[in-house]
N, C-alpha and C positions, 0 to 999 in steps of 0.2 A: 229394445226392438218393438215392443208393443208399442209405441206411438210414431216410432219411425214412419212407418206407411202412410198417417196422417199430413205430415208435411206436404204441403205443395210444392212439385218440384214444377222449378219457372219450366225449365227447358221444355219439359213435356206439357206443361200449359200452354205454351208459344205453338207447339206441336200439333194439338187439338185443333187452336186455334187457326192455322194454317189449312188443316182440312177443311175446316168449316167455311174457306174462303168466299163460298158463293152467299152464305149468309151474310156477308160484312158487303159484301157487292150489291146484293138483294135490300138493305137495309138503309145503305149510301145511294145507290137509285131513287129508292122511295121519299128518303129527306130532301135530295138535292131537285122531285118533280116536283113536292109537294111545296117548297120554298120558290119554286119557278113559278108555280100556275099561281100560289097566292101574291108573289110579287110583279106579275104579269097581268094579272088578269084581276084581282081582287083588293088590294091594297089602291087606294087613291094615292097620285103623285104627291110628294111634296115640295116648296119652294121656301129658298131662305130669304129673309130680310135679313140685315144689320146696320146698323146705325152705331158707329164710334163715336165715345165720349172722352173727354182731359179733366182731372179733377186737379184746380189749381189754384192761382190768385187769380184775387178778381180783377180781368184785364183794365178793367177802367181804374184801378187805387195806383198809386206808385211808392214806388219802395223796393229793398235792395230783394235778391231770392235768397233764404239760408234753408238749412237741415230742417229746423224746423218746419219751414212749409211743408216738404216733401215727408214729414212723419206725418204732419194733422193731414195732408190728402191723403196717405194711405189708408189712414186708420177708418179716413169716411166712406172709403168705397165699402166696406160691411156694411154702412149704414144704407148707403145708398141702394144698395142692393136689395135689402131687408125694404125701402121704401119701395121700390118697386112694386112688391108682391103687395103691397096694402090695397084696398076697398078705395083709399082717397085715389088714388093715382088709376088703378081697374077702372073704376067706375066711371072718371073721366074720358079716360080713351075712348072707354065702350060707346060713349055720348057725343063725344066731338066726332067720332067716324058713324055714328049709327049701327054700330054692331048688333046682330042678332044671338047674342051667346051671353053666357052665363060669366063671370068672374073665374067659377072655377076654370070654365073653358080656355077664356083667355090666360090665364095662371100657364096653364098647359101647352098653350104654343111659345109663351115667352121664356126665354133664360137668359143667363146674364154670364159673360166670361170676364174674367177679371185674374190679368197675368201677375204671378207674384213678384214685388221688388219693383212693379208700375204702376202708373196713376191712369192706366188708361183701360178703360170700360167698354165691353162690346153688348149690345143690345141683338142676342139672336132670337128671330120671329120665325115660326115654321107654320107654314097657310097652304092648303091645296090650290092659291090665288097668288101668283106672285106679286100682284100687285096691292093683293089684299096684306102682305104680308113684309111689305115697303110700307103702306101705309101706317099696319099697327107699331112699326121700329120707330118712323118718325115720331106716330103720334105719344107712345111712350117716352121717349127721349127729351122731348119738346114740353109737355107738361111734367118730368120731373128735374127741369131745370126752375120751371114756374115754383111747384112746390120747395125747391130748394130755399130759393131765394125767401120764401114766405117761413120757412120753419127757424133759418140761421141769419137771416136779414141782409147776408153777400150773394153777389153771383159767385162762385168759385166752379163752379162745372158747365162745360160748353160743348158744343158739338162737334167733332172735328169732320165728319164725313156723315152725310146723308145717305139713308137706307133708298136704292133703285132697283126697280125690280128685275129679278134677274129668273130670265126666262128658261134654264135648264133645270131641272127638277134635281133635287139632292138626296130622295128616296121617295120608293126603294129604290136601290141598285140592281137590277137583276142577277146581273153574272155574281157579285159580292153574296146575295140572298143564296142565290144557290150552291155556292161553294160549300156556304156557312152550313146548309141546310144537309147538301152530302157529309160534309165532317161528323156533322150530332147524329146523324144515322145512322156512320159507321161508328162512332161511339159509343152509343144507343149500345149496337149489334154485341160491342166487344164487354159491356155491361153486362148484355145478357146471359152469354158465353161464358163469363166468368163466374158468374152466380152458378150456371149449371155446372163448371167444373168444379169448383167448391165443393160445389152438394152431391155431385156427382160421384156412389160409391164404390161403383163400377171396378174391375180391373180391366186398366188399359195397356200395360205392359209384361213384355219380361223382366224385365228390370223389378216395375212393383213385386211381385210376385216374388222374386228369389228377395228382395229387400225384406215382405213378410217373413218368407218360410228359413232365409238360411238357407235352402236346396236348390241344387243349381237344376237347369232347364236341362231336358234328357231328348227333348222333340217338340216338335208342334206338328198338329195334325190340321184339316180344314175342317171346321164348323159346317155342314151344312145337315139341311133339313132332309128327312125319307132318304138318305144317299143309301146307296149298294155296299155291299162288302164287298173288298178289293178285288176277290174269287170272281164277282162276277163282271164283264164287261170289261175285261184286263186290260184292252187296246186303249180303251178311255179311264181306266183307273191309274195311268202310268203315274202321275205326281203320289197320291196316294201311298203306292207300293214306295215309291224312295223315302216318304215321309213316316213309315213305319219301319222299313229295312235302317233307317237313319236313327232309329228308338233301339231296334235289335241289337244295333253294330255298338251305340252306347251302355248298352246292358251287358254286350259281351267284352267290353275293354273294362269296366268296372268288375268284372269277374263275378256277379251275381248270378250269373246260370249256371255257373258252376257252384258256387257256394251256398246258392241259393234258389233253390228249386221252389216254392210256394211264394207266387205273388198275390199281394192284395189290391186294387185296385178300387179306389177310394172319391168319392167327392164332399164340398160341402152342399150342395143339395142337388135338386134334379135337373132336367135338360140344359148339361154341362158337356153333355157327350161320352159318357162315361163306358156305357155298354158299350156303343160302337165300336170305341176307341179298345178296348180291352179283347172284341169281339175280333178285329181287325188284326192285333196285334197278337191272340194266338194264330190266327193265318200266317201273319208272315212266321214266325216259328216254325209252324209244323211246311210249310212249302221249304225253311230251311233247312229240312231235315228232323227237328226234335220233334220225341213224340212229348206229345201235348194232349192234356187237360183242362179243358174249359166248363166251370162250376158257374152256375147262375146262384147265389146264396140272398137274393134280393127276394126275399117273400111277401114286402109289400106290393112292388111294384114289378114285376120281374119283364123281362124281354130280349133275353137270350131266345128263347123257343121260335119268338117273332122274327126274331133276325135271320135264322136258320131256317124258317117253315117246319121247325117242330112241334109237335103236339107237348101240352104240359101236363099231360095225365099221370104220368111216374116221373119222379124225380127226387131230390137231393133228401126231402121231406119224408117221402113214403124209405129212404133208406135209412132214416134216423127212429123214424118212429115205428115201422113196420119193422125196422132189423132186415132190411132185403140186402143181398149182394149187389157188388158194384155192377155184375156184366146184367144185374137187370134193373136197371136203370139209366146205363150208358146206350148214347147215341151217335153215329158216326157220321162224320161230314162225308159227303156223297161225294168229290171229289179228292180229297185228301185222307189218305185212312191214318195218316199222323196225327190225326185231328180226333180228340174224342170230346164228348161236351156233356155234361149233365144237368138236365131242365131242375131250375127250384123245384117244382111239382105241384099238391094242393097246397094252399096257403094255410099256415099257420097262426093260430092265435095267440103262442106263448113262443115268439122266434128264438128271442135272448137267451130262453133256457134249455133251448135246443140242441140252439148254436154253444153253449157251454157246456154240453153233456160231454161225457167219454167217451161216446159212441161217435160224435163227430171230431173229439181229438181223435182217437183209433180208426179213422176214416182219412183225416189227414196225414195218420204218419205213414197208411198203407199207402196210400197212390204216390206220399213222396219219394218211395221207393222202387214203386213201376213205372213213374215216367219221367222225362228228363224234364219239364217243366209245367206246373200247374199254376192256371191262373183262375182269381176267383173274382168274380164279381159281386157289391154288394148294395144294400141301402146307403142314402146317403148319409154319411156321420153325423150333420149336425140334426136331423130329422127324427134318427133313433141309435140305440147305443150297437146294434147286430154290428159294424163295421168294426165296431172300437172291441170286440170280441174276438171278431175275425184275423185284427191284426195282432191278437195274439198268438194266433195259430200259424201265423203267414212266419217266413222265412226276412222279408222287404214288401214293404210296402210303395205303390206308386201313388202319387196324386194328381189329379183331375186341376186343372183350372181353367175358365172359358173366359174372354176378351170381348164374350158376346149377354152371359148370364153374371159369372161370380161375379160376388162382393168382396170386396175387404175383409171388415167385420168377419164375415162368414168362414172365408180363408183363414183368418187370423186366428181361429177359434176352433177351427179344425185341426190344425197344427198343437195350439195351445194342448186342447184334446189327444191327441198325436203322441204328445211327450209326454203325458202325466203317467202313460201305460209303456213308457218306453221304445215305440215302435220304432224299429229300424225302416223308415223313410228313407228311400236311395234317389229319388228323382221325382220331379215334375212336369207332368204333359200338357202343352196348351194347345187347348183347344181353339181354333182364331179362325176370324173372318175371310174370306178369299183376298181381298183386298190387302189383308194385313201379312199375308203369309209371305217369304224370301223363298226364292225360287233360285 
């Protein structure tokens, strides 16, 4: 299970990559303008010459035709070719037409096609002059029959068609230019795409998720930023409420609120939605009737108080350390009196040894006695060990995962963390983006 998560699964790469539709769009635009304006407006036309050649007997000898001619012409069209490209045959051209360019220049418009299993030679010229570029086919053609005849003492090569200038331009293409140019852009796109999801350590699914953990999914909540508790603005919180009554109804068919009254509420690090999501779900509890306990046991970073508009002057802290009672410490939600909630308080310098005193196990076994369900909330696990404390005192533990924050890694390691203290893990919450969420 440890490297399972790593694999790429195609299906949801394809998945990703389907979102990102307008990037593959945005990217095949930009190739297929930028392939347009440079082959429309920026590229010079070009024009073919060619000039066909026969590599044969020498029409003037007579004598029968066998195998062997047709091996010794194959074998010279290499040669012939290879002459082409030399300084003697360059330099002549350059001279008989007056050419303003270099050897190498000329090199560069010339090539030479030569079909396998045939004797016959094609001389292709590429000139922004169509006529310039009839001329250089001839004038090549024409003096390497000169030099032939002077290197092996026969004619044996002759012209079969004369290069004419042909007045249609054979690049760029435009429509061709641009197709090509939208294709590599959306290639480009799906390049880049794949790089990010590679490296990409994100969690994107349920699926990943229960792959890591082993625990099946118990709800998914929506991610968002500053939102309300459910409590408030009910007429607009109606997805919400189903999305936590839908966490309850699976907590109450697994029989953990009956068997298990102390939850722990866990993430691997911060804004994963963790308070919210714990803060929310003792609401629907206590609207369903149980009385309810809501503990903030987060003393680095606490925000239960914040979510409720309580003050954090007394709390979980001053009852471990001062020895105070529960009813002075407790705080009642102003709307639900099934609801009781106790603020972490002042911050702690020595949380770990706190949180493992007697005083806070004999704290735990007393309220699991006076209420039908206590939920606590804490630091995040992989940040400091107060969680992995916590869930020894807890009954089940739930965990946090977000679609918008967690990592793999990080998930993978809180789990890992998870079992080495045996923690009874009953489900997973995901936390997910509006978008993502099944309605």
């Amino acid at each position: 299970m440890a490297d399972q998560y790593k694999d790429i699964d195609v299906i949801d790469m394809f998945k990703s990559l389907f979102k990102l539709w307008w990037l593959l769009l945005l990217f095949g635009l930009i190739g297929a303008s930028a392939s347009f304006y440079n082959a429309k407006y920026r590229l010079e036309p070009l024009y073919l010459g060619q000039t066909v050649m026969f590599i044969g007997k020498d029409p003037n000898s007579i004598g029968e035709f066998n195998y062997k001619n047709l091996q010794i012409g194959e074998s010279l069209i290499v040669d012939y070719i290879e002459l082409i490209s030399t300084r003697q045959v360059g330099n002549a051209v350059i001279e008989k037409l007056d050419l303003d360019i270099t050897l190498e220049e000329l090199n560069e418009k010339v090539s030479v096609d030569a079909m396998e299993d045939s004797r016959f030679l094609t001389i292709l010229v590429l000139d922004e002059d169509p006529y310039v570029a009839a001329d250089i086919a001839n004038a090549v053609s024409e003096i390497l029959t000169v030099r032939v005849v002077e290197l092996i003492g026969i004619k044996n090569i002759q012209i079969i068609d004369h290069a004419i200038p042909m007045l249609e331009k054979v690049s760029p293409s435009v429509a061709r230019d641009t197709v090509v140019g939208g294709f590599v852009g959306g290639v480009f796109a799906i390049m880049i795409l794949f790089i990010r999801y590679t490296l990409d350590n994100k969690i994107r699914s349920t699926e990943e998720v229960e792959a890591i953990s082993g625990v099946s999914i118990i709800g998914s909540t929506l991610y968002e930023k500053n939102v309300k508790l459910i409590t408030e603005e009910s007429d607009k919180r109606a997805l919400a409420h189903e999305q936590y009554s839908i966490i309850k109804t699976n907590l109450h068919f697994m029989e953990v609120d009956t068997k298990n009254k102390v939850f722990l509420m866990v993430s691997s690090k911060r804004n994963e939605g963790k308070s919210m999501t714990i803060s929310n779900l003792a609401l629907e509890f206590a609207e369903s009737g149980y009385s309810t306990l809501l503990i903030d046991c987060d003393f680095k970073k606490p925000s239960i108080h914040t979510l409720f508009g309580f003050k954090n002057g007394v709390g979980l802290s001053n009852l471990i350390v001062d020895n105070l009672e529960l009813p002075q410490v407790l705080e009642e939600h102003p709307f639900n009196q099934n609801l009781k909630i106790v603020t972490s308080g002042p911050m702690l310098s020595d949380s770990i040894k706190l949180l493992d005193s007697q005083t806070m196990k004999d704290f735990i076994g007393k309220v699991k006695l006076e209420y039908d369900i206590v939920l606590m909330d804490s630091s995040p696990l992989n940040l400091v060990s107060d969680a992995l404390i916590l869930s020894t005192l807890s009954d089940a533990v739930i965990c946090i995962a977000s679609t918008k924050t967690s990592k793999k890694d990080d998930f993978h390691e809180m789990f890992k963390t998870l079992r080495k203290v045996s923690s009874n893990v009953v489900g997973i919450i995901m936390t997910m983006e509006k978008n993502e969420l099944k309605t």
